[in-house]
C-alpha positions in Angstrom: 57.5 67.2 103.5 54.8 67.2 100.7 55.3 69.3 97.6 53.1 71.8 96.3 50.3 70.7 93.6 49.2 71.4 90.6 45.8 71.8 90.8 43.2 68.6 89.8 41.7 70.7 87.0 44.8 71.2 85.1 46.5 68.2 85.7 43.3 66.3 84.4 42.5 68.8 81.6 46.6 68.7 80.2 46.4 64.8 81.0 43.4 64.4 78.4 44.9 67.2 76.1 48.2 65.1 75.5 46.5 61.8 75.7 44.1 62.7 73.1 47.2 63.8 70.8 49.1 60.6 72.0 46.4 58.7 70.5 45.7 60.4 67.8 42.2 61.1 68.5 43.0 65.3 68.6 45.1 67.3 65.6 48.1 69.1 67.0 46.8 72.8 66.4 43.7 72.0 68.0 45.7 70.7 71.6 47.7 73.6 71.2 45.0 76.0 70.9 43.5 75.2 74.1 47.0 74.4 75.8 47.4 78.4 75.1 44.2 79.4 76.7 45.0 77.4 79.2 48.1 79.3 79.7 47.1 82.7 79.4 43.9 81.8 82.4 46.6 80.8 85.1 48.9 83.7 83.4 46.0 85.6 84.5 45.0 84.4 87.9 49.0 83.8 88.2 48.8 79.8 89.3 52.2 79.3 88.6 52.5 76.0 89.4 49.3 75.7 86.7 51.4 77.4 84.3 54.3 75.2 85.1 52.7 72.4 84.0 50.5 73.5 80.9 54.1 74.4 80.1 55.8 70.9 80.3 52.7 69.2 78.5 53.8 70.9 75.4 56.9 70.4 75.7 56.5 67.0 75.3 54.3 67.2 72.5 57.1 69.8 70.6 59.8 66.8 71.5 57.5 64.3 70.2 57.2 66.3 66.9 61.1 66.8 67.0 60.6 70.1 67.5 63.7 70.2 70.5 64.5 73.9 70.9 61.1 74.5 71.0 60.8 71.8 73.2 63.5 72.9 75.9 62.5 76.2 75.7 58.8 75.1 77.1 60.8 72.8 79.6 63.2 75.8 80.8 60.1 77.7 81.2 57.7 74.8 83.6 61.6 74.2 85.4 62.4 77.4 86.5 58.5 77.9 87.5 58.6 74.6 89.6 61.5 75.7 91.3 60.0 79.1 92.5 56.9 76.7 93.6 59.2 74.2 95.1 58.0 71.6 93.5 61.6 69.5 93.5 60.4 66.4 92.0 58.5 68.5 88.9 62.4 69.8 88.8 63.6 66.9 88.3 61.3 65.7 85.5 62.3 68.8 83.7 65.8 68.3 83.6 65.1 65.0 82.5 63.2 66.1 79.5 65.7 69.0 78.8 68.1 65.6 78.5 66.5 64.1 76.3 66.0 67.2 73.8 69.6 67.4 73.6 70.4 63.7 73.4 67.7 63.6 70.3 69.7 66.7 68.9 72.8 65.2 69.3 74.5 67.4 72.0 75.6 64.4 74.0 77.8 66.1 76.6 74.8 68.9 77.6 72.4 65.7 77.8 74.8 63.7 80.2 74.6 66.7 82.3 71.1 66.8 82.5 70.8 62.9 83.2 73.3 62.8 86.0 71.7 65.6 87.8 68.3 64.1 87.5 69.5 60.7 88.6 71.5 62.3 91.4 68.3 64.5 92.6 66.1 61.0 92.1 68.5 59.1 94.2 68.5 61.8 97.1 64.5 62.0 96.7 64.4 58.5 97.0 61.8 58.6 93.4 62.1 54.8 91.7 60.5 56.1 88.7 62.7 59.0 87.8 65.8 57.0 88.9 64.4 54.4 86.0 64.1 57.1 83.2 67.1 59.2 83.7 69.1 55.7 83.2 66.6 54.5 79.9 67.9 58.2 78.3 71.4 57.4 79.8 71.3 54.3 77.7 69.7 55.6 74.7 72.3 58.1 74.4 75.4 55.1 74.9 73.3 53.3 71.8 73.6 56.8 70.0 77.3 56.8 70.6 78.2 53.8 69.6 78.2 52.0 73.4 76.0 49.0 72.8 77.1 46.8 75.5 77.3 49.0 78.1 73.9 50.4 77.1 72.6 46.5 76.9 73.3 46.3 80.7 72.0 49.7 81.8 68.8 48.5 79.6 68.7 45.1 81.2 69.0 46.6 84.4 66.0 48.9 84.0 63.7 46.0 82.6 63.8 44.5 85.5 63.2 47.9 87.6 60.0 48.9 85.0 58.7 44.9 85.6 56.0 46.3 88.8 54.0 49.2 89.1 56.1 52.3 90.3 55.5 53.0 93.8 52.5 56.2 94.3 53.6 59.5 93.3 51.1 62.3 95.0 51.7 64.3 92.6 50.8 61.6 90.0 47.3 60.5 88.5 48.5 56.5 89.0 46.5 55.9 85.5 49.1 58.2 83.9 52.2 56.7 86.0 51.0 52.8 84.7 51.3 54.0 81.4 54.6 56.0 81.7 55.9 52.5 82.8 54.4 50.4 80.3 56.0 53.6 77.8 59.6 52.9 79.4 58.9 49.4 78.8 58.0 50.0 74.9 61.2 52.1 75.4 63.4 49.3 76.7 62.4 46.7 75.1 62.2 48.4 71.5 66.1 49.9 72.2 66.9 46.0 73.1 65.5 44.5 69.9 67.2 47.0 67.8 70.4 46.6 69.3 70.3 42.9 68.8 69.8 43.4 65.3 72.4 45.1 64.9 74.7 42.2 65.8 72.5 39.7 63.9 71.0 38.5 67.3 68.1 37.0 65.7 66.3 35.4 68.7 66.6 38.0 71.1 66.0 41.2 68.6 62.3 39.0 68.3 61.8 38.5 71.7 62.4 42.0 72.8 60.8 42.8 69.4 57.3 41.0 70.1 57.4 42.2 73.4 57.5 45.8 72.6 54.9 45.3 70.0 52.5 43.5 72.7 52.4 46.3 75.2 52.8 49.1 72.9 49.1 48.0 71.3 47.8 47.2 75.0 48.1 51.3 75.2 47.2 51.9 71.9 49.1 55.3 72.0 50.5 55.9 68.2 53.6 57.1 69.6 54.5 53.6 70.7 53.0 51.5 68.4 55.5 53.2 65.6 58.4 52.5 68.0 57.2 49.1 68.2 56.4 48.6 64.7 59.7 49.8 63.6 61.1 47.2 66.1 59.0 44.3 64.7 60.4 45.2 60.7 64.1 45.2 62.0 63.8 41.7 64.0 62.0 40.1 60.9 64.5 41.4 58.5 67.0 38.7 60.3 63.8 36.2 59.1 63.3 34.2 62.9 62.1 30.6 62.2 60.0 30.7 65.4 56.8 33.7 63.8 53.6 32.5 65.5 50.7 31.8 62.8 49.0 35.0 62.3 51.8 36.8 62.5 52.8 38.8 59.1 56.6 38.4 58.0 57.0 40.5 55.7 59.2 43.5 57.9 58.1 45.9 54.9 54.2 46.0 56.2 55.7 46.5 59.6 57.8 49.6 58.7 54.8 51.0 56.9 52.5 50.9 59.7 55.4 52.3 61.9 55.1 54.9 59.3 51.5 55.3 59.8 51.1 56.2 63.6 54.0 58.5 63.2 52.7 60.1 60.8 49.5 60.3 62.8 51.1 62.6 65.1 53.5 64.1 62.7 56.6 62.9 64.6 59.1 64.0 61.9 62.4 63.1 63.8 60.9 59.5 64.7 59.8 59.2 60.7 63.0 60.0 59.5 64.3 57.3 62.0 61.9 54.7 60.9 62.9 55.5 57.2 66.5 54.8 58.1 65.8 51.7 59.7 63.9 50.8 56.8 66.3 51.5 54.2 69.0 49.7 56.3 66.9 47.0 56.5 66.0 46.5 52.3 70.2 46.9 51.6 70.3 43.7 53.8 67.9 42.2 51.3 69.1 43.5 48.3 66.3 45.6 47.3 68.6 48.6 47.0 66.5 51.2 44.4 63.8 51.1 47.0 66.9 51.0 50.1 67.9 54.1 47.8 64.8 56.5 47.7 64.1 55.6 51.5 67.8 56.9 53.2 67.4 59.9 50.6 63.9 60.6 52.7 65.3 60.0 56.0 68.6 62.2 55.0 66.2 65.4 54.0 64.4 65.0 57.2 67.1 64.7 59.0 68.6 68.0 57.9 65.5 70.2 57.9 65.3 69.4 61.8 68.9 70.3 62.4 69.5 66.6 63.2 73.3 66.4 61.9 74.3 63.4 63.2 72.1 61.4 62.0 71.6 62.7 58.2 75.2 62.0 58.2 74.3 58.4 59.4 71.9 57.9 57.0 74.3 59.6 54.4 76.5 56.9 54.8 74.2 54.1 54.6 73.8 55.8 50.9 77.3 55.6 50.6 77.6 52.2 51.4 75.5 51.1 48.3 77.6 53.0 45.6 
């Protein structure tokens, strides 16, 4: 049976809206401006399923900002609409989403929830794509707790899945579903590369590393290219002997530039994450004023979010130096 749609002038209108923020080609008051008008016109002519989905466009873009109550809150809102429209699949990407807000705020067990319920709905509904991301967060949130190995399989596992073109979605525009899967891809392989440099994995943190970097600046979506960066700056802090000519070295231009397209976009949680990384990353080379003024950054971030768990990771990177 085919789900209810949202109709082609808001899901190309939002579509440009959070594509234009992606790239950081629109300010975020000025998408949210119109987002709002948006709303209140299929308030108006009560389009719920319209509504529904202005509602989960901003979500994302509060989740990107590390905004996540915000965030969840606009994802509650487009879930419970969906469901009153039927839309099961919209449902599911909710949930999803509402996972990943909680995994980034360090509720773990509310985000497990929300993942196995989404992978358990994708299963049933027989959707590849979903299946795919609710296991990507799954893994993110093992890496979070400490589970590297079993969140190097799950990741493996999914790199293979993300390596063709999702099957069509009706309810998708398939330009926006290619570059959700080349997104999951920056995802994977970004998580990979950091996790083998983390064990001093030096060839495969730059393989994943490169990779991430390659398709994140096919998209050109900021977003992604500070994930990607931040990837690159950890692999080259374990200095591979294999760096193509062309190529800089030095990680510290790469962590700058991650720095850059996050800040294009004002993704505070994801700065405060690249700072960390950083700082890590100039202990290991003994440059440990600058390592210094770096965690203290990503620690005040950190705590003016909320994010507790990870100011007290980056607290005791700062420890680790006295």
């Amino acid at each position: 049976m085919t789900e209810p749609h949202v109709s082609p002038e808001v899901q190309a209108e939002t579509a440009k809206l959070i594509t234009q923020w992606e790239e950081g080609q629109a300010p975020y008051d000025e998408v949210i401006e119109r987002f709002e008008v948006l709303m209140r016109e299929a308030e108006a002519d009560k389009r719920h399923n319209d509504h529904a989905q202005i509602q989960f466009r901003w979500a994302v873009i509060e989740g990107r900002r590390g905004n996540y109550d915000i965030s969840i809150k606009h994802f509650e809102q487009a879930r419970d609409l969906f469901s009153l429209g039927g839309m099961r699949r919209r449902v599911v990407a909710c949930h999803l989403n509402i996972g990943e807000s909680y995994r980034l705020k360090g509720n773990f067990t509310r985000a497990r929830q929300y993942f196995r319920i989404s992978y358990e709905t994708a299963l049933q509904i027989d959707h590849r794509e979903m299946q795919i991301t609710a296991r990507i967060n799954e893994a993110l949130m093992l890496v979070s707790l400490g589970y590297d190995q079993q969140a190097e399989r799950t990741l493996l596992e999914c790199y293979e899945l993300s390596a063709e073109p999702f099957p069509p979605d009706p309810d998708r525009d398939p330009e926006r579903m290619e570059r959700t899967r080349l997104s999951h891809l920056v995802d994977i392989t970004k998580s990979l590369a950091s996790i083998y440099a983390a064990r001093n994995q030096t060839d495969l943190a730059w393989r994943y590393a490169q990779e991430a970097h390659m398709v994140a600046y096919s998209q050109r979506i900021a977003v992604l290219m500070g994930f990607a960066d931040r990837a690159m700056g950890e692999a080259l802090s374990l200095r591979p002997s294999d760096i193509p000519n062309g190529v800089n070295p030095d990680p510290d231009y790469y962590f700058a530039q991650s720095l850059n397209h996050l800040r294009e976009i004002n993704a505070e949680a994801e700065i405060a994450r690249t700072l960390l990384s950083h700082g890590r990353s100039l202990v290991g080379r003994g440059k440990r004023t600058q390592a210094a003024r770096k965690l203290n950054q990503a620690v005040t971030i950190f705590s003016r979010l909320g994010l507790v768990d990870e100011a007290s990771r980056a607290a005791e990177e700062q420890l680790k130096m006295l």
